[in-house]
TORMAR-854123 format. One record per residue (C-alpha): residue number from 1; residue in one letter; x, y, z. Coordinates in nm, 3 decimals. Example, Ala and Ser with C-alpha at 12.3 -4.5 7.8 and 13.67 -1.06 7.14 Angstrom:
+-----+----+---------+---------+---------+
!   i ! aa !       u !       v !       w !
+-----+----+---------+---------+---------+
!   1 !  a !   1.230 !  -0.450 !   0.780 !
!   2 !  s !   1.367 !  -0.106 !   0.714 !
+-----+----+---------+---------+---------+
This chain:
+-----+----+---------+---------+---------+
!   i ! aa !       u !       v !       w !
+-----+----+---------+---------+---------+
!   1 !  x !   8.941 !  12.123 !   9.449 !
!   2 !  x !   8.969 !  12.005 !   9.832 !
!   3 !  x !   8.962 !  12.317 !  10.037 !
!   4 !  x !   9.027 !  12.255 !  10.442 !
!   5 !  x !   8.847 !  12.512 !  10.638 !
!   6 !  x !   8.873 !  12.595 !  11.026 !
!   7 !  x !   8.805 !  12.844 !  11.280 !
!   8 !  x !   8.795 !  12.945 !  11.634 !
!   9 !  x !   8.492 !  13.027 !  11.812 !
!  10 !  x !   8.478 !  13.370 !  11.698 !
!  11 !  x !   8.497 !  13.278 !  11.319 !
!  12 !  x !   8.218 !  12.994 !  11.317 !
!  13 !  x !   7.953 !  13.193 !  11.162 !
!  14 !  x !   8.150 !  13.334 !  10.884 !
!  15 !  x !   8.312 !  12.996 !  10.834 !
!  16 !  x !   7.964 !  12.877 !  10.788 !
!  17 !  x !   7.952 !  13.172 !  10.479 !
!  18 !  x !   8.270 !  13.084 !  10.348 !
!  19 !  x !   8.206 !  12.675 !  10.350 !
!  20 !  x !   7.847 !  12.755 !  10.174 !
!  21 !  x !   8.041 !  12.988 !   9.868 !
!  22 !  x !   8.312 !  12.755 !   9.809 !
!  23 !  x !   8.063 !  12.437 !   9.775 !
!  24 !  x !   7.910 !  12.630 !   9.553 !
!  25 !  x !   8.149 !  12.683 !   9.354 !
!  26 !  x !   8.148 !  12.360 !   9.254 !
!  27 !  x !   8.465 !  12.226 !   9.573 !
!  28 !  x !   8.454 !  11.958 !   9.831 !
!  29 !  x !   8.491 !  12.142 !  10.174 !
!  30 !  x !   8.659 !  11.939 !  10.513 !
!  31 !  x !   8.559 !  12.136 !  10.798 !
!  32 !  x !   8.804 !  12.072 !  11.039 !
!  33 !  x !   8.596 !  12.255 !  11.316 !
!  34 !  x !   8.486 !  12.400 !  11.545 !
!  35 !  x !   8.149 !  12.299 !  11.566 !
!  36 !  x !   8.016 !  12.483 !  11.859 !
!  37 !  x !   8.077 !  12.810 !  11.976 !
!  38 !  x !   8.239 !  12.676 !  12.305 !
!  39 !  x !   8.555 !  12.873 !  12.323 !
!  40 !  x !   8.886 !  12.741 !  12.203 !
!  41 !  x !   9.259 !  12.833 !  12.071 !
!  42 !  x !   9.280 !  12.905 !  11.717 !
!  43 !  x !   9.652 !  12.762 !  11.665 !
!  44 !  x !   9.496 !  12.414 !  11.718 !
!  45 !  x !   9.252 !  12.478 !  11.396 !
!  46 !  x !   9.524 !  12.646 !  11.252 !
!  47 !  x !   9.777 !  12.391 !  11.289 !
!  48 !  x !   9.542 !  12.137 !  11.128 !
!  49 !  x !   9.428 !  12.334 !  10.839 !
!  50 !  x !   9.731 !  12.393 !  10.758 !
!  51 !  x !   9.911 !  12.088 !  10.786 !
!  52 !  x !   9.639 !  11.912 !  10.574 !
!  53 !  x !   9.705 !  12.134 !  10.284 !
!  54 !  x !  10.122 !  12.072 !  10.346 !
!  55 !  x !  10.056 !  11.741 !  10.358 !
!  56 !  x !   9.834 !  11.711 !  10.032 !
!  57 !  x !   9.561 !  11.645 !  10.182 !
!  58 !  x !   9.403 !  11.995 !  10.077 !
!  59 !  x !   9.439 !  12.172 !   9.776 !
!  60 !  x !   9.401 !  12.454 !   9.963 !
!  61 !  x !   9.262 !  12.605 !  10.334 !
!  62 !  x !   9.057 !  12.878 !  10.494 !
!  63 !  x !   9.099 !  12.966 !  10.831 !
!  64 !  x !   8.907 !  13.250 !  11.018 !
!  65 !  x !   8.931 !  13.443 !  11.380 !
!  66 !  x !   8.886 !  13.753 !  11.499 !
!  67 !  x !   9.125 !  13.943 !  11.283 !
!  68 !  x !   9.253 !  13.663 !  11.072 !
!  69 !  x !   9.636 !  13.773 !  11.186 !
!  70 !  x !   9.685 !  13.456 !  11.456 !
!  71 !  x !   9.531 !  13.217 !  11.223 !
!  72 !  x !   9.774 !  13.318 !  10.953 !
!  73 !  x !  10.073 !  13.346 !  11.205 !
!  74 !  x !   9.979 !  12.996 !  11.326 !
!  75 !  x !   9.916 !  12.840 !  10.983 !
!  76 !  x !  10.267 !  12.976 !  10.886 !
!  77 !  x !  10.438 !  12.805 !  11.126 !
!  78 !  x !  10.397 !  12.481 !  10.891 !
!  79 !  x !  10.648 !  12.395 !  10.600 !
!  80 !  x !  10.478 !  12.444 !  10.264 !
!  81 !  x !  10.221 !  12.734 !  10.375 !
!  82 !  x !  10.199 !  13.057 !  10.229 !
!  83 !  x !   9.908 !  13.165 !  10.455 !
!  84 !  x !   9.757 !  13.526 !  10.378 !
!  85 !  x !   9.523 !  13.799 !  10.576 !
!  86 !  x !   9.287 !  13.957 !  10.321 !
!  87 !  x !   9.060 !  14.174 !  10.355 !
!  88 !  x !   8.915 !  14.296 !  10.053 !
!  89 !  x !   8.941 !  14.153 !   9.684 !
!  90 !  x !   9.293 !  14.328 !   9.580 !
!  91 !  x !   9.454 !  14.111 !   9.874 !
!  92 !  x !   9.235 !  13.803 !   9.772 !
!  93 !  x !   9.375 !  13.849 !   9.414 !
!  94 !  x !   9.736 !  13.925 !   9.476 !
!  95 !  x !   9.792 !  13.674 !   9.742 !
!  96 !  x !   9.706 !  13.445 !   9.518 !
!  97 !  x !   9.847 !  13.597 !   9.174 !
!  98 !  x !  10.179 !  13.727 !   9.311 !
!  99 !  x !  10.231 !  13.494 !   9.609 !
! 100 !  x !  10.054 !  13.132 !   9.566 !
! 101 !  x !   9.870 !  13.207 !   9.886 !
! 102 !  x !   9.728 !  12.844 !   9.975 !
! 103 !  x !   9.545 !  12.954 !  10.306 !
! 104 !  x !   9.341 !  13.263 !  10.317 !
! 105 !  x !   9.240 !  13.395 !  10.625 !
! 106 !  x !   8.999 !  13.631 !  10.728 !
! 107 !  x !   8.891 !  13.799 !  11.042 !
! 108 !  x !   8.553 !  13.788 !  11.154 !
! 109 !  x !   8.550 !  14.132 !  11.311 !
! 110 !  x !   8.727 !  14.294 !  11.048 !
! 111 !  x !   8.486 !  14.235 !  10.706 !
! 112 !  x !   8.161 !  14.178 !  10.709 !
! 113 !  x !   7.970 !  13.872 !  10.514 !
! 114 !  x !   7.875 !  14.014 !  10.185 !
! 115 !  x !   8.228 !  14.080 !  10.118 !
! 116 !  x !   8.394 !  13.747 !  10.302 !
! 117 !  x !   8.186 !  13.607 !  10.009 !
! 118 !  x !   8.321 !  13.774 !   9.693 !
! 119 !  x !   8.700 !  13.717 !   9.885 !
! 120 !  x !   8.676 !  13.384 !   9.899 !
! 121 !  x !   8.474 !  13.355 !   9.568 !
! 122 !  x !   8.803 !  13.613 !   9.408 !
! 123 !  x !   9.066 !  13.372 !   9.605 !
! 124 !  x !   8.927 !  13.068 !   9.466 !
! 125 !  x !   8.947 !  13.191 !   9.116 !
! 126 !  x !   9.277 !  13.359 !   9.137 !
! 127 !  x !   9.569 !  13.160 !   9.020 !
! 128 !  x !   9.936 !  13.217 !   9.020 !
! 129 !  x !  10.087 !  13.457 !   8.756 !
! 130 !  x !  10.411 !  13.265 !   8.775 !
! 131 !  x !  10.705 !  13.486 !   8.621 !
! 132 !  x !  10.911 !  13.681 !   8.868 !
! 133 !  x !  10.639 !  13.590 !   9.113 !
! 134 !  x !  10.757 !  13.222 !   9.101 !
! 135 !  x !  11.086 !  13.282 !   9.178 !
! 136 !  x !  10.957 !  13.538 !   9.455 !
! 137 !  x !  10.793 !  13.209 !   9.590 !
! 138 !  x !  11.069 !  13.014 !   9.535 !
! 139 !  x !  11.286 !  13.208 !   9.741 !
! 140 !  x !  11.064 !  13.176 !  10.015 !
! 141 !  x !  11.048 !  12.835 !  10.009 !
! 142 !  x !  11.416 !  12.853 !  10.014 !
! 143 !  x !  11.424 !  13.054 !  10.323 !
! 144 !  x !  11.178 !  12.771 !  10.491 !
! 145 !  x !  11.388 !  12.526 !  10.347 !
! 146 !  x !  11.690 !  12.722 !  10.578 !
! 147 !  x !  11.907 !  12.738 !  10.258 !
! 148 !  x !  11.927 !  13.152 !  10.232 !
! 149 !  x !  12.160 !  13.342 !  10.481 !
+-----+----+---------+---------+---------+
């Protein structure tokens, strides 16, 4: 699997943990930056990460910040995302089980290493349950698509 991965300046050190775990679990990683801690604005990262798994691209992203909440905000801004916060391995699970979560983020100031690790290791393993969860998904792609009311 192609995973994307991205942060701001406040997530470069975990993003450095979380590019590490998913090479080796056996994925290709394209760091889409930064690569210095110089400060910068995380929609930018966002945007990219996130477009490059809408586009195809990516299988599938990782974007980290501070929190992890205006990397996902950002990131769901772009058709075809389903961009989650998680901080602990329930959330890394179900995001991906019950929603098809193809970004994870995660917030540097809210979870420490050790555990960004078994996340992203959980996320990467989780797949979709499909089910009533599919057509969950399906009717938020329908709301992206603007065909609910």
């Amino acid at each position: 699997m192609k995973i994307a991965i991205g942060s701001d300046h406040r997530g470069l050190e975990l993003k450095a943990v979380a590019k590490r775990v998913v090479e080796e679990a056996g994925h290709t990683v394209q760091d889409f930056g930064p690569r210095t801690a110089e400060p910068v604005d995380y929609p930018d990262f966002a945007e990219a990460v996130a477009r490059a798994v809408s586009e195809g691209v990516a299988d599938r992203g990782i974007l980290i910040c501070g929190t992890g909440i205006g990397m996902s905000i950002a990131a769901n801004k772009v058709r075809g995302v389903r961009a989650a916060v998680c901080w602990d391995l329930f959330s890394a699970a179900r995001s991906r089980r019950h929603n098809d979560a193809n970004v994870l983020c995660l917030g540097n100031d809210m979870i420490a290493a050790p555990l960004a690790q078994e996340v992203v290791r959980t996320w990467l393993a989780s797949e979709p349950e499909g089910g009533r969860h599919q057509r969950r998904v399906e009717k938020i792609r329908a709301i992206e698509a603007g065909e609910r009311r």
